[in-house]
N, C-alpha and C positions, 0 to 999 in steps of 0.2 A: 431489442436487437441493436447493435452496434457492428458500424465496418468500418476497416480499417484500408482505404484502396489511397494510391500512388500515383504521383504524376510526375516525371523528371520537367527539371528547372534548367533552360540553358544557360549554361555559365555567365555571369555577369548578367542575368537578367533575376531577377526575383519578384488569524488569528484564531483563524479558528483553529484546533488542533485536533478534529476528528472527532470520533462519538456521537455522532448522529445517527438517533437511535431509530431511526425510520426506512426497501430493497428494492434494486435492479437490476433485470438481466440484460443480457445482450451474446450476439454472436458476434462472428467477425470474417469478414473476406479480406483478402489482400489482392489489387486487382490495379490495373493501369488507366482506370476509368470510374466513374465512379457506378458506372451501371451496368459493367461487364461481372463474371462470375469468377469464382478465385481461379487461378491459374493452378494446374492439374499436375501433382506429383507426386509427393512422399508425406503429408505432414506428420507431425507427431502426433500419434495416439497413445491417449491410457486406456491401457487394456487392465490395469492393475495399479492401485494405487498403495503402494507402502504404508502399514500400521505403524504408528508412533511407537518407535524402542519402548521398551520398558523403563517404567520411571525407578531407578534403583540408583542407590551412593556408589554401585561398584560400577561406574562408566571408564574409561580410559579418555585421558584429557587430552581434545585437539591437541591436532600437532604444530595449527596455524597454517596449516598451506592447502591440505589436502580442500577439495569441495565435499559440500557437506549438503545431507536435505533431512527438510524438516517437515513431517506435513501435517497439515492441518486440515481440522474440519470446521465447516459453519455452526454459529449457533442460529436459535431461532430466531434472529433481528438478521442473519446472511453476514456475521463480522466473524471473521474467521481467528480460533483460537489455538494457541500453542502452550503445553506441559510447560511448566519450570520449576526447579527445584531449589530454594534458598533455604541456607543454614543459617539457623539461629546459634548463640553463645554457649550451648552447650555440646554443639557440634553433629545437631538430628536434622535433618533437611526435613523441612517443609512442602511439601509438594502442590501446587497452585498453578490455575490455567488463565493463562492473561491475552488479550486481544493483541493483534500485530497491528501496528501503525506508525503509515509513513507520514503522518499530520503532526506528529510532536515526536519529541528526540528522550524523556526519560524513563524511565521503568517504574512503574507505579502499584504499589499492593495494598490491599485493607491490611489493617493491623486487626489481630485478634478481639483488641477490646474498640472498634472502630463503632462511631455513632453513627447511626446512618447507613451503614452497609449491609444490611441485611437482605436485602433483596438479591444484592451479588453473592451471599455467604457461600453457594454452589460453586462458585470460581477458587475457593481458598483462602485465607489468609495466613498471614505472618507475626512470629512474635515480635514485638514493638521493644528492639533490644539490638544491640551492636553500637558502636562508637557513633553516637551524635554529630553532625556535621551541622546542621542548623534544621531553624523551621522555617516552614513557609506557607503559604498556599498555591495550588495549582488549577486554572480553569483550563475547561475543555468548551466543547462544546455543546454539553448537555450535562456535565457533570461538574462541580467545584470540592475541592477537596484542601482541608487543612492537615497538612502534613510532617512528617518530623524523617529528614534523610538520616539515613543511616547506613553505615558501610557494610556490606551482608556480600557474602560470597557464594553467588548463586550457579547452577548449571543446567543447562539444555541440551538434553537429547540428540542424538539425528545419526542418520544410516551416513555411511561416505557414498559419495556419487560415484559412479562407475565410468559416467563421461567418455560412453560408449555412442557415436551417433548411429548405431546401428540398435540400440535399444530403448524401443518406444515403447515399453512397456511398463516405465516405472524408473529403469537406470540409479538402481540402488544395488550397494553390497548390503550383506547380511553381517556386516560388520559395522556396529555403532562406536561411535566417540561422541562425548561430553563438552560442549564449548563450554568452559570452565575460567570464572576470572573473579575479581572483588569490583564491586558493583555502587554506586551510590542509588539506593533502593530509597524511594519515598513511599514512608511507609504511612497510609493514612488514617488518621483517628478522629477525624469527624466528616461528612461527607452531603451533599445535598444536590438537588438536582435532578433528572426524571432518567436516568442509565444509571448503570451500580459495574463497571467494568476495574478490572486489574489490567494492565495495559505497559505492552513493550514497545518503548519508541522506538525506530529506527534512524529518524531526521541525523539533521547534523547536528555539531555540537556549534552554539551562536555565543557572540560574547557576553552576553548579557542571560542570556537563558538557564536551566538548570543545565548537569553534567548527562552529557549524552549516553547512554547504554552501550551503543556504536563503538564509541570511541575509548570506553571501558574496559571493553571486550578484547579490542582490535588497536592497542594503543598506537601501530607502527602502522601507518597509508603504504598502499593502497587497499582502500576498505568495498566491497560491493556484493551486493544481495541482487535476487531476483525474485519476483513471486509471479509464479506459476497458475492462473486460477483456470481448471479444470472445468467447473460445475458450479454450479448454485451452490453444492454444498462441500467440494473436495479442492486443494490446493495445494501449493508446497510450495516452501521458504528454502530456498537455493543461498546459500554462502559458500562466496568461492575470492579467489584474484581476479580481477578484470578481464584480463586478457584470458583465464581459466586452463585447463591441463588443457595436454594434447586431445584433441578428440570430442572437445566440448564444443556442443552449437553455438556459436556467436551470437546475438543477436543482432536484428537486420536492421535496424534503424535506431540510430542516436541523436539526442537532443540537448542542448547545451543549457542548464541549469542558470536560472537567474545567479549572478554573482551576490555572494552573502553580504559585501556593505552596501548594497542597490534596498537590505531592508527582510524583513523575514528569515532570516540567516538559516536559520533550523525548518525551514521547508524545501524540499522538492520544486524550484516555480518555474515552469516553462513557458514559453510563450504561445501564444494560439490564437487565431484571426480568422475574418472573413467569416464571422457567426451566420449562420442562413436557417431557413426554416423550412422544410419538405412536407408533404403528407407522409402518409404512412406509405410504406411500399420501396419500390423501386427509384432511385434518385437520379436525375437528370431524364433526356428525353421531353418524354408530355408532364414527368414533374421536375418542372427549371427548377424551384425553390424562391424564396424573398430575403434575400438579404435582410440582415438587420442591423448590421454596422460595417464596417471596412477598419473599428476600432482592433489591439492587438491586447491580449488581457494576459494576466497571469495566470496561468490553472496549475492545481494542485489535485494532482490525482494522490486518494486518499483511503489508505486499505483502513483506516480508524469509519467510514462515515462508508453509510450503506443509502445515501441518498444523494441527489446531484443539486449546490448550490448556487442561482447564478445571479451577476447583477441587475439590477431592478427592467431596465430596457430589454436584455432577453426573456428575464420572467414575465414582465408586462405584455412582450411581443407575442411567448405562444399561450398564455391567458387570454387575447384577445383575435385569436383567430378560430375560424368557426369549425374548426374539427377539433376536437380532445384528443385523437390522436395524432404524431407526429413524429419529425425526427429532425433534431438539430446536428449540425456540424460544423465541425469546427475544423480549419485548418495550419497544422505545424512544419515547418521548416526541418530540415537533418543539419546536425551541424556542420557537413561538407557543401551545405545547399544543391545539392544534386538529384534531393528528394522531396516533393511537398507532400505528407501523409493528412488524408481527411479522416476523423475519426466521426463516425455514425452513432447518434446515441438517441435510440426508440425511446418513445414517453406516453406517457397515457395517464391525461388532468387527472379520471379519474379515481386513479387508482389513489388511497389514501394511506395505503400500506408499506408496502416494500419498494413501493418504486415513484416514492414521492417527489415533488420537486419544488424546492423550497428559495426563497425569495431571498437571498443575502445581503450582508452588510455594506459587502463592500460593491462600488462601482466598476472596480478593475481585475477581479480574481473570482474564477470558475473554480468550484470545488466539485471532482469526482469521485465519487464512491465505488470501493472495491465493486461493488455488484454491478457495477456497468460494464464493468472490467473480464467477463467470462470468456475464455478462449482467447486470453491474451498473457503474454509474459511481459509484466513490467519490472522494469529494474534499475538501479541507482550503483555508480560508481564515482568515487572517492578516495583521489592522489593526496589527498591534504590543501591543495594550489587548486583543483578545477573541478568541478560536478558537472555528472552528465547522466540524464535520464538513457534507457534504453529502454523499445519497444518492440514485439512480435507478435505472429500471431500462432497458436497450437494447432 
């Protein structure tokens, strides 16, 4: 479980790239304390979650404005995956399911005659054909891949949003459009590593990095997505304008994106402090918690990684306290600072599966996994000039 509760601030006072292949739930409250219950009104329910359009060449191509949803379902690691469709040189699409992820910024596919991919063959692959741009290699997290870009003109599905705040039920038309563009596709041909994923980045585009998907797609700012996660296993990939049509929910809290020349350019990094450590349960009260730094770290919430990574003093901290169960949190600032958000994220040493937690490299950057993420809409917007995370809860 994960909660997400509020505190107002009076004024003037205050490498890896996903693919980790190991899952986590969590809920989420929204509250003015951190051990009161959510405040009682309307939220949004899915009573009904939209099946993915049909995968067919005869889509009508975005118009670029309208919002658009995509949805997705989990596989059996909790990474949730999306249809895509790429043409190869003789003009037959392809049709292939690749993971979403905001932990790297390219679009990544097995090629046909790929070595090593066989484990992912169920995901699709691509013929290894379109105008060569270079080679290279690309690491993830659990996967390396030698690869040969290629320029491939790929398209994605999705119903137009209805951007009705009166429909909690789904807020889809029965009218699909095609987000349709030419793409630098890395396509792979040899592969190693313990996950076998095809993989849509969303990150930004960094100067030194590959060419972003994002930016591909959406050549002209401002660019912004939201993901929607429902359930362990249902979600949807929201593409709209930032500020969205009339009638669109806002979301209720924003976060001001590490600046790209501070370093990781093509991640997501926000800032989060005040690490503490809970039992399991109810937080504050008869359980204060134990601090464990007053340090302020970078996290990268990470729809690619279904596990939560942290630096060595948080991992060492709830490794060495005498319950396996618990709950760490963390606290974020809104970029008008008017709002301090705690996010709550349950754990349990034992568990070796789905809701691992794993010891990272780095000293200064928290990696979260979609699956912490259940009953929250997170989301990234991008002018070209400024990134800002956004955060809610369903």
């Amino acid at each position: 479980m994960s909660d997400v509760s509020t505190s107002k601030i009076a004024m003037g006072c205050i490498a890896l790239a996903g693919m980790v292949a190991v899952v986590v739930a969590m809920g989420c409250d929204n509250s003015s304390t951190a051990s009161q219950e959510r405040p009682r009104g309307k939220p949004t329910r899915l009573l009904r979650l939209p099946a993915p359009p049909e995968t067919t060449d005869s889509c009508r191509k975005h118009d670029g404005k309208s919002p658009l949803i995509i949805p997705m379902r989990a596989d059996d690691n909790g990474i949730f995956i999306v249809n895509i469709g790429v043409e190869d040189d003789d003009g037959n699409t392809q049709w292939i399911k690749a993971a979403v992820d905001t932990g790297s910024e390219a679009m990544l596919v097995a090629g046909d005659e790929c070595d090593g991919c066989e484990e992912g063959i169920h995901m699709g692959t691509v013929k290894n054909d379109g105008v060569l741009l270079q080679r290279g290699t690309i690491r993830y997290g659990s996967q390396q891949d030698t690869v040969a870009w290629r320029s491939k003109i790929i398209r994605i599905p999705a119903w137009l949003h209805t951007c009705d705040p009166l429909d909690h039920d789904g807020a889809h038309t029965d009218i699909t459009q095609c987000i349709v563009g030419e793409v630098p596709v890395a396509v792979v041909e040899s592969r190693t590593g313990t996950s076998d994923y095809n993989i849509l980045g969303l990150g930004s585009q960094s100067a030194r990095g590959p060419p972003a998907t994002l930016n591909a797609l959406f050549p002209q700012p401002p660019r912004a997505f939201q993901i929607q996660v429902h359930s362990d296993t249902e979600a949807r990939l929201i593409i709209h304008k930032p500020d969205g049509a009339a009638g669109c929910r806002a979301p209720k809290y924003k976060f001001a994106v590490k600046d790209k020349n501070l370093g990781h350019a093509h991640h997501y990094l926000v800032a989060g402090k005040d690490a503490t450590l809970f039992k399991t349960g109810a937080i504050g009260g008869s359980n204060p918690g134990t601090p464990i730094s007053d340090k302020t770290y970078d996290v990268l919430f990470d729809t690619g990684a279904n596990a939560i990574s942290l630096p060595a003093e948080i991992y060492d901290a709830i490794h060495n306290t005498n319950h396996v169960k618990g709950v760490l949190a963390l606290t974020f600032t809104t970029m008008d600072q008017n709002d301090q958000v705690t996010l709550r994220l349950d754990y349990d040493r034992r568990d070796k599966f789905n809701a691992q937690v794993l010891k990272g490299h780095s000293q200064d950057m928290l990696i979260i996994g979609i699956t912490f993420l259940k009953n929250h809409s997170l989301g990234f917007e991008d002018d070209g000039q400024t990134r800002v995370m956004t955060l809610d809860y369903l």
